[in-house]
ChimeraX commands (.cxc) that place a marker at each C-alpha (Angstrom):
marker #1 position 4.87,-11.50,-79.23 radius 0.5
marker #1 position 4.46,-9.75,-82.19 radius 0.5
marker #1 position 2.65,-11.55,-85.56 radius 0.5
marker #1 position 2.25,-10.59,-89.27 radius 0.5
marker #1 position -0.95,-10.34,-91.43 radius 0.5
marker #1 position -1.55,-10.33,-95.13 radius 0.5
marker #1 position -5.49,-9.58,-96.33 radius 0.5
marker #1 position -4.63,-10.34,-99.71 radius 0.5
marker #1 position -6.78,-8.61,-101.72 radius 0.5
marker #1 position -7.67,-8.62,-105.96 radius 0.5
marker #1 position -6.78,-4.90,-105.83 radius 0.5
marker #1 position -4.66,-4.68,-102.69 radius 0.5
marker #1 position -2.35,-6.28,-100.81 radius 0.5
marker #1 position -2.86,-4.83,-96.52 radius 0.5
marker #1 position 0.17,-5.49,-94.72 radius 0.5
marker #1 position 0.42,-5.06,-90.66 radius 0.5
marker #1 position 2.06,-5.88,-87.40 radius 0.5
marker #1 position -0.04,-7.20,-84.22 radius 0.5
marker #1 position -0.18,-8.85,-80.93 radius 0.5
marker #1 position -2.58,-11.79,-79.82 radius 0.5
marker #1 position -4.40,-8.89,-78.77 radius 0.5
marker #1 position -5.61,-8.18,-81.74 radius 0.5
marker #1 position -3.87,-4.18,-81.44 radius 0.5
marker #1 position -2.68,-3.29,-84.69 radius 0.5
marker #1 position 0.86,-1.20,-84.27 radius 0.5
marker #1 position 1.25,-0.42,-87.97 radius 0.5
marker #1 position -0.26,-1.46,-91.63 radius 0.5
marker #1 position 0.45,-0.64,-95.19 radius 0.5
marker #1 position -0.80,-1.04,-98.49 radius 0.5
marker #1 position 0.40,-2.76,-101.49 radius 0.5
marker #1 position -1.31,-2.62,-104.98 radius 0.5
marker #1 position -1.84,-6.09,-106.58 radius 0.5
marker #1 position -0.04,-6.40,-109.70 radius 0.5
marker #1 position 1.22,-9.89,-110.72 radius 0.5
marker #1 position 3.28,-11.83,-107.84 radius 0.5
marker #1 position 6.75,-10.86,-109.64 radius 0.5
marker #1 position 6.12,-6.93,-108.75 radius 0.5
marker #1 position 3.60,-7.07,-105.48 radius 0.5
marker #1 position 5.48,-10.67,-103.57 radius 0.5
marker #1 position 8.74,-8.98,-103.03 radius 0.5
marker #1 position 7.08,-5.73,-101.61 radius 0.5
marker #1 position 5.40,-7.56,-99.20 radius 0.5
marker #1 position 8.45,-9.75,-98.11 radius 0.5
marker #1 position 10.60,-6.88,-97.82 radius 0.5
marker #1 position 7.89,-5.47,-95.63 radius 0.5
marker #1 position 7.47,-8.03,-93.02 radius 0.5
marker #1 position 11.32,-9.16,-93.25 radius 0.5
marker #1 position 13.08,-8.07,-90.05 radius 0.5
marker #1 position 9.82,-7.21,-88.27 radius 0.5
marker #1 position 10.71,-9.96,-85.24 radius 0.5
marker #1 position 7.17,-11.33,-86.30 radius 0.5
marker #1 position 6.62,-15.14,-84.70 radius 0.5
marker #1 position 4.76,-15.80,-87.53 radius 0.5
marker #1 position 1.84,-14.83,-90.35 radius 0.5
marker #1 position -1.66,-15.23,-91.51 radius 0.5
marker #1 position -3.00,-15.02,-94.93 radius 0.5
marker #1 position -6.52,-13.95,-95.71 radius 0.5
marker #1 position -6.40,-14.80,-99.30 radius 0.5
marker #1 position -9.06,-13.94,-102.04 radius 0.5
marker #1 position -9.57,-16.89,-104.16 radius 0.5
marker #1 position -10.48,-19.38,-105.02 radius 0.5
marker #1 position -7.41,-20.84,-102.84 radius 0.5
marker #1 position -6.55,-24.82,-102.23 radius 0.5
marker #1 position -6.73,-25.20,-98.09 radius 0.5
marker #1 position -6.65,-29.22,-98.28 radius 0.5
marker #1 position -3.74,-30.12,-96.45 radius 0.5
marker #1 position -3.66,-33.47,-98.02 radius 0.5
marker #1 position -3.51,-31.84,-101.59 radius 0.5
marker #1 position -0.12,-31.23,-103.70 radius 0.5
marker #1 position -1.28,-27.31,-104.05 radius 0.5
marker #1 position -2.21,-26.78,-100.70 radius 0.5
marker #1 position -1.23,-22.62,-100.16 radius 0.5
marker #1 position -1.97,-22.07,-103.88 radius 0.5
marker #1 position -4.62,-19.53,-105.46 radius 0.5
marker #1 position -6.18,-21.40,-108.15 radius 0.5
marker #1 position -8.64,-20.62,-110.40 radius 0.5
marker #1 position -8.82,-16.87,-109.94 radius 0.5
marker #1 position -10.21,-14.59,-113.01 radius 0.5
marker #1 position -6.72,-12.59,-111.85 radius 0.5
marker #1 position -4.55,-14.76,-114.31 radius 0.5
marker #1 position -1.07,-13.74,-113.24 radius 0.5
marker #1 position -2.11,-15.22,-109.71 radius 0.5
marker #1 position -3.72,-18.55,-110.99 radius 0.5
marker #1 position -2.07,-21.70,-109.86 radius 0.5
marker #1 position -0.05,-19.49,-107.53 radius 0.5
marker #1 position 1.75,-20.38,-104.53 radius 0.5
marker #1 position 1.44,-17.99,-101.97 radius 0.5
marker #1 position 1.86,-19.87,-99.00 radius 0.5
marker #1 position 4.82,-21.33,-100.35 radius 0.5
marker #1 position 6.26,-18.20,-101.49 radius 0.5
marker #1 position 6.13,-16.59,-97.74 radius 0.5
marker #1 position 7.55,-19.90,-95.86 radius 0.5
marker #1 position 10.39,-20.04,-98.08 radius 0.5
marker #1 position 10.97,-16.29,-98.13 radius 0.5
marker #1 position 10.58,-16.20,-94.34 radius 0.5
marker #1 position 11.13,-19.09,-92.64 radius 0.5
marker #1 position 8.14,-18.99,-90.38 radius 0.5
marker #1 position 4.29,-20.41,-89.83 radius 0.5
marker #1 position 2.06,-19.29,-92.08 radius 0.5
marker #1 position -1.43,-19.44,-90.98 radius 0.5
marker #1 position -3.96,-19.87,-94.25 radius 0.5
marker #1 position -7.28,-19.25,-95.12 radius 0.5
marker #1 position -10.41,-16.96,-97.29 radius 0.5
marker #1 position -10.54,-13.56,-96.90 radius 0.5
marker #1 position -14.15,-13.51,-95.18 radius 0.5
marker #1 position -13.47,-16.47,-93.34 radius 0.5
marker #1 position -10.50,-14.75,-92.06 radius 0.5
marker #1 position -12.60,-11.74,-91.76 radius 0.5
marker #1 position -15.46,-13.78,-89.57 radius 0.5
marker #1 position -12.17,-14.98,-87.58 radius 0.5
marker #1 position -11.42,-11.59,-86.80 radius 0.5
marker #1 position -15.21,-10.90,-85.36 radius 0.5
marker #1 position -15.23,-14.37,-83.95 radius 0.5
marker #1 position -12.20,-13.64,-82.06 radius 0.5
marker #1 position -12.05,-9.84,-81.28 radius 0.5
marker #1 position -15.57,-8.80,-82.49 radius 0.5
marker #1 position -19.01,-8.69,-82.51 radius 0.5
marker #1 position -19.71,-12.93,-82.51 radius 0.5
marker #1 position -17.17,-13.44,-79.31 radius 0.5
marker #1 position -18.18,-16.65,-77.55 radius 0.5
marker #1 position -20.23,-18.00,-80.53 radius 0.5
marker #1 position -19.85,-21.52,-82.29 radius 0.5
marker #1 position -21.67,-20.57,-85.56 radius 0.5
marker #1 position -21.69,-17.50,-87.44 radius 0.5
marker #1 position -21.70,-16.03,-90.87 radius 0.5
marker #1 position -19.62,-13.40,-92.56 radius 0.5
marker #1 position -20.97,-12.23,-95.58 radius 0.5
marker #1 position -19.17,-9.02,-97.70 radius 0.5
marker #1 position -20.74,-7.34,-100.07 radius 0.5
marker #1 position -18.69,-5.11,-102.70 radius 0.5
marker #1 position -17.09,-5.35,-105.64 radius 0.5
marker #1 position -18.14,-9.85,-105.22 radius 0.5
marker #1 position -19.78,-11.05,-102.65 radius 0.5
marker #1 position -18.33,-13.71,-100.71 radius 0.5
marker #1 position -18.89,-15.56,-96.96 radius 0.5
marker #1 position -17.03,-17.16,-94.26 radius 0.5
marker #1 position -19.05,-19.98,-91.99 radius 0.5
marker #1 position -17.99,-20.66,-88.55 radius 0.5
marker #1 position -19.74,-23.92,-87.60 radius 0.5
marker #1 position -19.48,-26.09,-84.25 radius 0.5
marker #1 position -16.21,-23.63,-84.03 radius 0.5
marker #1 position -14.64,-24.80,-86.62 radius 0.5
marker #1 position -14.00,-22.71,-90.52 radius 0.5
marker #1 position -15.99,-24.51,-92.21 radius 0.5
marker #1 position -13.90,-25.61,-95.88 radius 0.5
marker #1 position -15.35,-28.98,-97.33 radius 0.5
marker #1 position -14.49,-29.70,-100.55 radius 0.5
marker #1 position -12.68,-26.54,-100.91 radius 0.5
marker #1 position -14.71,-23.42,-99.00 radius 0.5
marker #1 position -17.97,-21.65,-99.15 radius 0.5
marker #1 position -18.87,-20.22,-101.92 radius 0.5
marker #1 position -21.83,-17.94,-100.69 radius 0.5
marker #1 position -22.03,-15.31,-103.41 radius 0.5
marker #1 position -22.81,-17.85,-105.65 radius 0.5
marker #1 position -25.99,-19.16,-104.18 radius 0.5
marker #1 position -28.74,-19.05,-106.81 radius 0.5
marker #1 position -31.59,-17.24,-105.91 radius 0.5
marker #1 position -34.48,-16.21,-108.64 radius 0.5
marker #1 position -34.17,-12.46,-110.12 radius 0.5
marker #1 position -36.91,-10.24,-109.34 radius 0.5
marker #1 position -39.62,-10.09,-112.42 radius 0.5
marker #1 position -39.84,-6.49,-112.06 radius 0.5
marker #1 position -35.83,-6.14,-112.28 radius 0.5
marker #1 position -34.96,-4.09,-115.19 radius 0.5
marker #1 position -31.25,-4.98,-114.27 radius 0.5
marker #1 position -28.96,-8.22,-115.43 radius 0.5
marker #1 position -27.36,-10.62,-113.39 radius 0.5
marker #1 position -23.74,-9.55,-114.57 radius 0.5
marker #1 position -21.65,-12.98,-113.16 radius 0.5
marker #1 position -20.01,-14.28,-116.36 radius 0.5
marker #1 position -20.92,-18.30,-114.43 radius 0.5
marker #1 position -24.65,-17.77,-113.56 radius 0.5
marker #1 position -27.82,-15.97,-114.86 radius 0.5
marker #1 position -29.07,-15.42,-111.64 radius 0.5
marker #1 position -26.96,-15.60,-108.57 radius 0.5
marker #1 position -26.91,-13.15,-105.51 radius 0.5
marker #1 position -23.13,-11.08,-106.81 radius 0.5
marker #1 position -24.58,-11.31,-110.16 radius 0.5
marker #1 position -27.51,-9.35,-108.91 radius 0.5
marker #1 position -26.11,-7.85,-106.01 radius 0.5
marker #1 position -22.76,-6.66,-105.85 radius 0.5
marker #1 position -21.76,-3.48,-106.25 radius 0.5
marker #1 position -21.17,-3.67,-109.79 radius 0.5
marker #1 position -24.38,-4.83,-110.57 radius 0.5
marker #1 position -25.90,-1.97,-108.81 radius 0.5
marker #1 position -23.58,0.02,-111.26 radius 0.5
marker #1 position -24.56,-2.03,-114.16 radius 0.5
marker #1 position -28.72,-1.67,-113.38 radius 0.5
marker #1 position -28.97,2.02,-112.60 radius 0.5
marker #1 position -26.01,3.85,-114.52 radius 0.5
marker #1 position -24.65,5.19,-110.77 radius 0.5
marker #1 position -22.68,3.74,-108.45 radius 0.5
marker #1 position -23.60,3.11,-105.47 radius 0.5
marker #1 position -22.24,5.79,-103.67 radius 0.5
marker #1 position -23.92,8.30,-105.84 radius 0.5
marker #1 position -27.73,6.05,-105.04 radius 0.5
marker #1 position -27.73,6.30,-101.68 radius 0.5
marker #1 position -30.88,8.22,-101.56 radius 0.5
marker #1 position -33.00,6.20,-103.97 radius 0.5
marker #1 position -35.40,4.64,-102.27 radius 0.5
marker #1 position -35.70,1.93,-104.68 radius 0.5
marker #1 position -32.38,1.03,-105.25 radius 0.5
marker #1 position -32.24,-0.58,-101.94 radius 0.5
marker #1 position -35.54,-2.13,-101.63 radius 0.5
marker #1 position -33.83,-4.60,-104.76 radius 0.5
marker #1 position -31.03,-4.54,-103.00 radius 0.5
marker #1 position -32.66,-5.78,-99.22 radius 0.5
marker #1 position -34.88,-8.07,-101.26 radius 0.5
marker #1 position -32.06,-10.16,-102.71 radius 0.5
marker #1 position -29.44,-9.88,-99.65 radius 0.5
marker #1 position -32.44,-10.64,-97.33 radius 0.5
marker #1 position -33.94,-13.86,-99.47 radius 0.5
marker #1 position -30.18,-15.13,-99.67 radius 0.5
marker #1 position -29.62,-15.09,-95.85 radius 0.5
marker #1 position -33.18,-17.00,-95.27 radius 0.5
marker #1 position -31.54,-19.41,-97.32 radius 0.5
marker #1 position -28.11,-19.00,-95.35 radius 0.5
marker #1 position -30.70,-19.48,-91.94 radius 0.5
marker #1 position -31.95,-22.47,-93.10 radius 0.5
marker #1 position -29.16,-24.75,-94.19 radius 0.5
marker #1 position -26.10,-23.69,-91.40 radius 0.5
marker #1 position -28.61,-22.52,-89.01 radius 0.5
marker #1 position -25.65,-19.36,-87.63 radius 0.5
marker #1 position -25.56,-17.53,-84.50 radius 0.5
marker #1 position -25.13,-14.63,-85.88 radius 0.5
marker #1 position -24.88,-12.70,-89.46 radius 0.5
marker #1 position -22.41,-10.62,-90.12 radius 0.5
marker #1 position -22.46,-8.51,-93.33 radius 0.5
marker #1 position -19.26,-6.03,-94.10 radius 0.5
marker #1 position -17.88,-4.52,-97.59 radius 0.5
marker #1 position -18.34,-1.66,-99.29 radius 0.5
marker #1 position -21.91,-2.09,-100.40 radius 0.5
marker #1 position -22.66,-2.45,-96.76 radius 0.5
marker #1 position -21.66,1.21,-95.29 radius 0.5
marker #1 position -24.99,2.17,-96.85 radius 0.5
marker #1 position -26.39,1.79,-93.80 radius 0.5
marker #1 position -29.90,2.25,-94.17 radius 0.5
marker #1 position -30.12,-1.56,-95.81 radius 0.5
marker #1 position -30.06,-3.15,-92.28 radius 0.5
marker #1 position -33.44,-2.31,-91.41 radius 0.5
marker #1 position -34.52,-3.07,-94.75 radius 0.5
marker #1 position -32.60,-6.56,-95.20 radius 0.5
marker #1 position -33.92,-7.64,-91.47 radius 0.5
marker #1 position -37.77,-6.90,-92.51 radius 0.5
marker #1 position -37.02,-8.92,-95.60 radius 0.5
marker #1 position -35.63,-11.67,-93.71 radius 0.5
marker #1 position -38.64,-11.49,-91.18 radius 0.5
marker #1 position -41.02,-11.41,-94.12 radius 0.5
marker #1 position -39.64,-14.45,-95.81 radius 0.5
marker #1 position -38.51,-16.59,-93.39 radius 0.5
marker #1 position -42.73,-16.74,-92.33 radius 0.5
marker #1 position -42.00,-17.92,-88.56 radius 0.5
marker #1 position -40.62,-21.15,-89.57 radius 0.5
marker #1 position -37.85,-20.85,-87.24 radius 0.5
marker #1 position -38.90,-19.29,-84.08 radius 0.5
marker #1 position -35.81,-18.86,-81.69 radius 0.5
marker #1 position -35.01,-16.89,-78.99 radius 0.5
marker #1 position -31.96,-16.14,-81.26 radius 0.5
marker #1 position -34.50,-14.37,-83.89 radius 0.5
marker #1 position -36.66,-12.74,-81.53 radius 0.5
marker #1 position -34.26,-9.37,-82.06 radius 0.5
marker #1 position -33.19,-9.40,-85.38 radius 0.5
marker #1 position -31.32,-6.18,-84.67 radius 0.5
marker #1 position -29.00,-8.20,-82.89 radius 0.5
marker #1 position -28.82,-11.47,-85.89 radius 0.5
marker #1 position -28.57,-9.49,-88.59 radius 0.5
marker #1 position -25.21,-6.98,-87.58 radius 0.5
marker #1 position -22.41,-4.42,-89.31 radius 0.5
marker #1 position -19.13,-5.92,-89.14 radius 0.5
marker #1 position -17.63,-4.07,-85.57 radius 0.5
marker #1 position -13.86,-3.79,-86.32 radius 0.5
marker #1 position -13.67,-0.66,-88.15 radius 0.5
marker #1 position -12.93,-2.90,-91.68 radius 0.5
marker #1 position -10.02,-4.34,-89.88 radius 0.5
marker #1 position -11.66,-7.81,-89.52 radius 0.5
marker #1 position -9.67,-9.31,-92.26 radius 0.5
marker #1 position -6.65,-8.04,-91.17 radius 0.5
marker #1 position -7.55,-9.13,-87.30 radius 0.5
marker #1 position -8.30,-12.56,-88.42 radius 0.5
marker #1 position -5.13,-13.30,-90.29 radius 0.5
marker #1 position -3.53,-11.85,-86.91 radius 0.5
marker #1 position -5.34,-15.30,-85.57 radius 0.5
marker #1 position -4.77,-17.36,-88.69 radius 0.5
marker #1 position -0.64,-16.56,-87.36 radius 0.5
marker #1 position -1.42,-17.35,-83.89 radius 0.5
marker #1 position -3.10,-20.52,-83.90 radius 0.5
marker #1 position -0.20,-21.68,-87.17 radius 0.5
marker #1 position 2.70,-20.91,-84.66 radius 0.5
marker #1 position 0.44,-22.59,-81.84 radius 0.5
marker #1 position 0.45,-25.87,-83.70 radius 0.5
marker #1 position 4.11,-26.18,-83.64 radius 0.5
marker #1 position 4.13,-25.77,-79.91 radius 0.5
marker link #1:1,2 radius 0.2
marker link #1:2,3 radius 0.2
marker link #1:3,4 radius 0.2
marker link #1:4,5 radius 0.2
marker link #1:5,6 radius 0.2
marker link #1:6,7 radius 0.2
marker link #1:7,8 radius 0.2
marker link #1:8,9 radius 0.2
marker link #1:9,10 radius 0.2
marker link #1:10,11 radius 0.2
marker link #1:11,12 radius 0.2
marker link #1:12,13 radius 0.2
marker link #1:13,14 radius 0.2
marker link #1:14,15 radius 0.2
marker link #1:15,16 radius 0.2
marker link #1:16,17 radius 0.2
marker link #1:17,18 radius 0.2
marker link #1:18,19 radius 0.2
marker link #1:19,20 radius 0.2
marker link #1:20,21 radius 0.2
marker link #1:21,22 radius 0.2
marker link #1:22,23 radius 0.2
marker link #1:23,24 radius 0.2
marker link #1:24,25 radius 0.2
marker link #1:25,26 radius 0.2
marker link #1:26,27 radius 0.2
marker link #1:27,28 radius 0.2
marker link #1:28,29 radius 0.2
marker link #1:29,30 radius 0.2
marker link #1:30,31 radius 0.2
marker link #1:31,32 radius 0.2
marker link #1:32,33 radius 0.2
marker link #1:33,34 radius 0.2
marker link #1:34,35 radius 0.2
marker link #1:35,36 radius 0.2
marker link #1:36,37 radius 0.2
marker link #1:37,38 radius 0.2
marker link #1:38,39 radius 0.2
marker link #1:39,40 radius 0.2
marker link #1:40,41 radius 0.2
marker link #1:41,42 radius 0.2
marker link #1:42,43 radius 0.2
marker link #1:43,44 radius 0.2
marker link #1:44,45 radius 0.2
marker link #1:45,46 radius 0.2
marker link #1:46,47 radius 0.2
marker link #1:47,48 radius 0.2
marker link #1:48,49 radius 0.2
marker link #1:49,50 radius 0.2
marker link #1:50,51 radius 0.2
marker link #1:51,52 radius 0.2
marker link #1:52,53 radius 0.2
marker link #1:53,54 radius 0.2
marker link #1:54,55 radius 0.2
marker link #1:55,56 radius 0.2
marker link #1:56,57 radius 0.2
marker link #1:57,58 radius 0.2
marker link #1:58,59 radius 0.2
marker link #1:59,60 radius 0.2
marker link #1:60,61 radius 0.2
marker link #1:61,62 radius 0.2
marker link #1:62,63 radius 0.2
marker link #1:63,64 radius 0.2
marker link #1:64,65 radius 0.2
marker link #1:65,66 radius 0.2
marker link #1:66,67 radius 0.2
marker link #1:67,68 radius 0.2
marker link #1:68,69 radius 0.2
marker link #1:69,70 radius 0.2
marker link #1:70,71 radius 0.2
marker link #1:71,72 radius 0.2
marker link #1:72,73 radius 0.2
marker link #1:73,74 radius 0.2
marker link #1:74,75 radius 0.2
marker link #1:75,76 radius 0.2
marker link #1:76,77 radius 0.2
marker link #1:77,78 radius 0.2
marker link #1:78,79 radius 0.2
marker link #1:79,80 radius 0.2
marker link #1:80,81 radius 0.2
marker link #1:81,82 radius 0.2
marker link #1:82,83 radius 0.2
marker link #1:83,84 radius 0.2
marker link #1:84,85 radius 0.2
marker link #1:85,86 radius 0.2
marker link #1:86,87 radius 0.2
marker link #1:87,88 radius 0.2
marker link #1:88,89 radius 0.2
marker link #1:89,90 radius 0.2
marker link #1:90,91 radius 0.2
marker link #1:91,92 radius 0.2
marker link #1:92,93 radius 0.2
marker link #1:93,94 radius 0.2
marker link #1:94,95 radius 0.2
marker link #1:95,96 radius 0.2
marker link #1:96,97 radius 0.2
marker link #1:97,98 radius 0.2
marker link #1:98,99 radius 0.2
marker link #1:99,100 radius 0.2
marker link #1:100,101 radius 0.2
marker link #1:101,102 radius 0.2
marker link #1:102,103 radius 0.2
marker link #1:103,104 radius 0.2
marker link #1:104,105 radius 0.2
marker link #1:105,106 radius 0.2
marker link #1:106,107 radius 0.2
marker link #1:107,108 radius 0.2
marker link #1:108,109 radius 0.2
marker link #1:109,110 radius 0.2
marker link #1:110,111 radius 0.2
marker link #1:111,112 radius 0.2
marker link #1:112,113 radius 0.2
marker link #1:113,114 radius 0.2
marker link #1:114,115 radius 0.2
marker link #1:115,116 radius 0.2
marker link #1:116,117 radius 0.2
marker link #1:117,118 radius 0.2
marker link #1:118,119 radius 0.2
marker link #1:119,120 radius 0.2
marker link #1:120,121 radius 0.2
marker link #1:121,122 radius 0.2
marker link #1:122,123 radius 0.2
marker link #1:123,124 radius 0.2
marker link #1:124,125 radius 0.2
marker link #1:125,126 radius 0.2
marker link #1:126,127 radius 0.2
marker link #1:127,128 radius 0.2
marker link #1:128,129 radius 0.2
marker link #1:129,130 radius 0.2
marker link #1:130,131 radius 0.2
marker link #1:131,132 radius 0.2
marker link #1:132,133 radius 0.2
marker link #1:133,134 radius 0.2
marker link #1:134,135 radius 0.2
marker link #1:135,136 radius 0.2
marker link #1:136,137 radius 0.2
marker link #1:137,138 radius 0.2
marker link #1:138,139 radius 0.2
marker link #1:139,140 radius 0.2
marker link #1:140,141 radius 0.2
marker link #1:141,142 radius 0.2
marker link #1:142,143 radius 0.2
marker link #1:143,144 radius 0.2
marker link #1:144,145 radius 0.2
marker link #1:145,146 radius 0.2
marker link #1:146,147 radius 0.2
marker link #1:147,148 radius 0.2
marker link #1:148,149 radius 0.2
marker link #1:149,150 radius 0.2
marker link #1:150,151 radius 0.2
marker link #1:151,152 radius 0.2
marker link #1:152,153 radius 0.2
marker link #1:153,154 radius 0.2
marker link #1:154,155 radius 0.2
marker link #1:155,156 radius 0.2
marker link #1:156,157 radius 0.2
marker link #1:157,158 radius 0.2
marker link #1:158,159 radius 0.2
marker link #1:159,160 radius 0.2
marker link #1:160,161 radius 0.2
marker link #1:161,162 radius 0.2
marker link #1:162,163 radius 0.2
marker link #1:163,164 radius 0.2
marker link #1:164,165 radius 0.2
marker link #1:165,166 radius 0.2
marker link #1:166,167 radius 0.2
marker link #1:167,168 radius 0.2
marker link #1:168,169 radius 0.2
marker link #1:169,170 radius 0.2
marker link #1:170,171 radius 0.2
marker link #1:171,172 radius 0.2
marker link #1:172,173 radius 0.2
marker link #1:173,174 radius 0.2
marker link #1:174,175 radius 0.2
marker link #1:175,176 radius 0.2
marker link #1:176,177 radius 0.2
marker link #1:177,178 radius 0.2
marker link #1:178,179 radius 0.2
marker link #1:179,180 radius 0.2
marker link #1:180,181 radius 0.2
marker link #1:181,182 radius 0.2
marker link #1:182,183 radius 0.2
marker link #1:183,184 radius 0.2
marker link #1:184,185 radius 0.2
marker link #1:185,186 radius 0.2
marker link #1:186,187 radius 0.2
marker link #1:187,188 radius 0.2
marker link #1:188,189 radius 0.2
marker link #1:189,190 radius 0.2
marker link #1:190,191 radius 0.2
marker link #1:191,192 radius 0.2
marker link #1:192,193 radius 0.2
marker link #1:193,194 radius 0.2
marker link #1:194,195 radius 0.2
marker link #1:195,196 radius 0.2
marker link #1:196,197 radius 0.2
marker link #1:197,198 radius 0.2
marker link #1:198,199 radius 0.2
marker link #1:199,200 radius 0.2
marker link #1:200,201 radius 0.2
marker link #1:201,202 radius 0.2
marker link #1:202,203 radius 0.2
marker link #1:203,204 radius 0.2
marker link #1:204,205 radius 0.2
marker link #1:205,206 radius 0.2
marker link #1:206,207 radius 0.2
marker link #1:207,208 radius 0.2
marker link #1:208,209 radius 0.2
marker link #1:209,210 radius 0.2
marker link #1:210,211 radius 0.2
marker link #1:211,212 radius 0.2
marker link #1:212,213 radius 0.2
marker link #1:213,214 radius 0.2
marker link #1:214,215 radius 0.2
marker link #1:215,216 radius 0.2
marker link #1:216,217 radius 0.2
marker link #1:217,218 radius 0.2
marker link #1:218,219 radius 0.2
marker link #1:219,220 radius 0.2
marker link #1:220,221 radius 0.2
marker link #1:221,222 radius 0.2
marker link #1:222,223 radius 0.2
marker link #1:223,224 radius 0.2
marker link #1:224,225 radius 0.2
marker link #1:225,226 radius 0.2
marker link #1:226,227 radius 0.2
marker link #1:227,228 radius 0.2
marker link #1:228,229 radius 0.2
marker link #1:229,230 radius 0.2
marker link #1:230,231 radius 0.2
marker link #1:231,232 radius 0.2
marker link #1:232,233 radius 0.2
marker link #1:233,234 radius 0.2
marker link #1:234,235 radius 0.2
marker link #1:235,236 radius 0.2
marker link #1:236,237 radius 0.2
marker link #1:237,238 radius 0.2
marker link #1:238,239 radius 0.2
marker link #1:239,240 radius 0.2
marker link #1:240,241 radius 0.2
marker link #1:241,242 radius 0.2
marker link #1:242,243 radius 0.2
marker link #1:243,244 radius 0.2
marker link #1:244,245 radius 0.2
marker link #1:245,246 radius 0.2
marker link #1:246,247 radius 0.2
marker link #1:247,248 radius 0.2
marker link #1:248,249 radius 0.2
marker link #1:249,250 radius 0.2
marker link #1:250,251 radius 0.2
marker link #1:251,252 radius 0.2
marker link #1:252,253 radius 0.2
marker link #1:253,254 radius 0.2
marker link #1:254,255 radius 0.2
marker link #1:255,256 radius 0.2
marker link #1:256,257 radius 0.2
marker link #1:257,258 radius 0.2
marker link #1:258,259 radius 0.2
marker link #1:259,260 radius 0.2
marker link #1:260,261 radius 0.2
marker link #1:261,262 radius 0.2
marker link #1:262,263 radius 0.2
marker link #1:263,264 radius 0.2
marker link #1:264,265 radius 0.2
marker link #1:265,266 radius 0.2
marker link #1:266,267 radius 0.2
marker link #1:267,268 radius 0.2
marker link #1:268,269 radius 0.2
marker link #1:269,270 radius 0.2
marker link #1:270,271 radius 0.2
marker link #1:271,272 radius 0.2
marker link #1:272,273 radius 0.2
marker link #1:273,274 radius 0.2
marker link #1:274,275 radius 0.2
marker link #1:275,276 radius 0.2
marker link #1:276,277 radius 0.2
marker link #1:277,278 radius 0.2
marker link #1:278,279 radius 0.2
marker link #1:279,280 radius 0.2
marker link #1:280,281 radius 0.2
marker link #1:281,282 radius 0.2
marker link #1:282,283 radius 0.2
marker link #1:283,284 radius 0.2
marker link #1:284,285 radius 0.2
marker link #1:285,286 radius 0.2
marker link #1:286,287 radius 0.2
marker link #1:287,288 radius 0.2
marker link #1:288,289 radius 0.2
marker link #1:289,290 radius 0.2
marker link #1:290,291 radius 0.2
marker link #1:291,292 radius 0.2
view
């Protein structure tokens, strides 16, 4: 049985064909434009593919209140040709099949909840960490939405006194993408951070901040496992860094057998950066399931 998936991005639009596998047999890209040029490409793309049905990883903020009159809509995005937006909508009546809905991390922690590194786990974190910073919560197996859906970038933590930087989120003076995300990096040192990977001190800020926000993250939805993916995140040297942070800071107040290897709490995303598109492979599944 073959399903589609749509990682709707702010910059692109991935597009691909899989099984409940979770194999892959072919994916494109799509630039995000306004939904009059970037909508049709992808309907014309997944038309006449035989898929059962599809799963949307959407960036947001999205409405995923069943109960609500813009359930399926992107809402307040800073993308204005997308706000108030009815994607889900769009694709049902274009297709005429299940559409499975949800965040793009928490349809990338579905994808290493369900094919990935936290298989068999109840509660987990995804946390991605690029251009924004966003996170997907898994708890008692369940996506966790509330009100509306995690908001994890946006977690206020205190900027560092010796930080010569600015927090550079337009809402907050001091939340973790405002003094985190990649184009904060950008913003603080002149260089992206491609061109800082071997600055010592770039990434001691950077582990202090990522690392303080996921004691916090510990402590209130007490995960599993933490996942942490995006673009900021292939620098790999941070892990080590982040998890002495985290040991540092979190002081033994918890003291599980869970935290006792913090090489194996504190984890790279596993799928290759194909957990978003994975997860809206299971966002299809379990919409066509619920019709069954």
């Amino acid at each position: 049985m073959l399903y589609g998936a749509l990682e709707a991005g702010g910059t692109k639009m991935v597009c691909a064909i899989g099984d409940e596998t979770g194999k892959i047999y072919e994916q494109v890209s799509i630039p995000t434009t306004t939904p009059d040029e970037t909508m049709p490409e992808i309907i014309s793309y997944f038309r006449d593919k035989g898929i059962e049905a599809i799963g949307i990883a959407c960036f947001g903020p999205i409405d995923l209140d069943r109960k609500s009159e813009t359930y399926g809509f992107i809402t307040s995005t800073p993308k204005t040709a997308w706000k108030k937006f009815n994607i889900v909508g769009y694709v049902e009546k274009a297709l005429g099949i299940p559409v499975g809905f949800d965040t793009d991390v928490n349809g990338s922690l579905l994808g290493e909840i369900t094919y990935g590194c936290a298989q068999g786990l109840t509660d987990a974190i995804y946390l991605t960490i690029g251009t924004g910073i966003g996170g997907g919560v898994m708890t008692n197996g369940k996506l966790l939405h509330g009100m509306m859906h995690p908001e994890l970038g946006h977690v206020i933590i205190a900027k560092r006194s010796d930080d010569k930087g600015q927090c550079v989120c337009p809402y907050h003076d001091s939340c973790l993408e405002g003094l985190a995300a990649g184009p904060s990096i950008e913003k603080r040192w002149g260089r992206s951070a491609k061109e800082l990977t071997d600055d010592a001190a770039v990434w001691e800020l950077e582990a202090d901040y990522i690392g303080t926000a996921l004691v916090n993250y510990c402590m209130t939805l007490s995960p599993q496992k933490i996942i942490l993916g995006g673009g900021v995140m292939h620098q790999m040297q941070l892990f080590p860094l982040i998890r002495r942070v985290f040991k540092e800071k979190m002081a033994g107040y918890i003291n599980t057998k869970t935290l006792e290897n913090l090489d194996e709490y504190i984890v790279p995303a596993s799928l290759n950066d194909d957990q978003g598109i994975m997860g809206a492979i299971k966002l299809a599944i379990d919409a066509k399931t619920e019709l069954l």
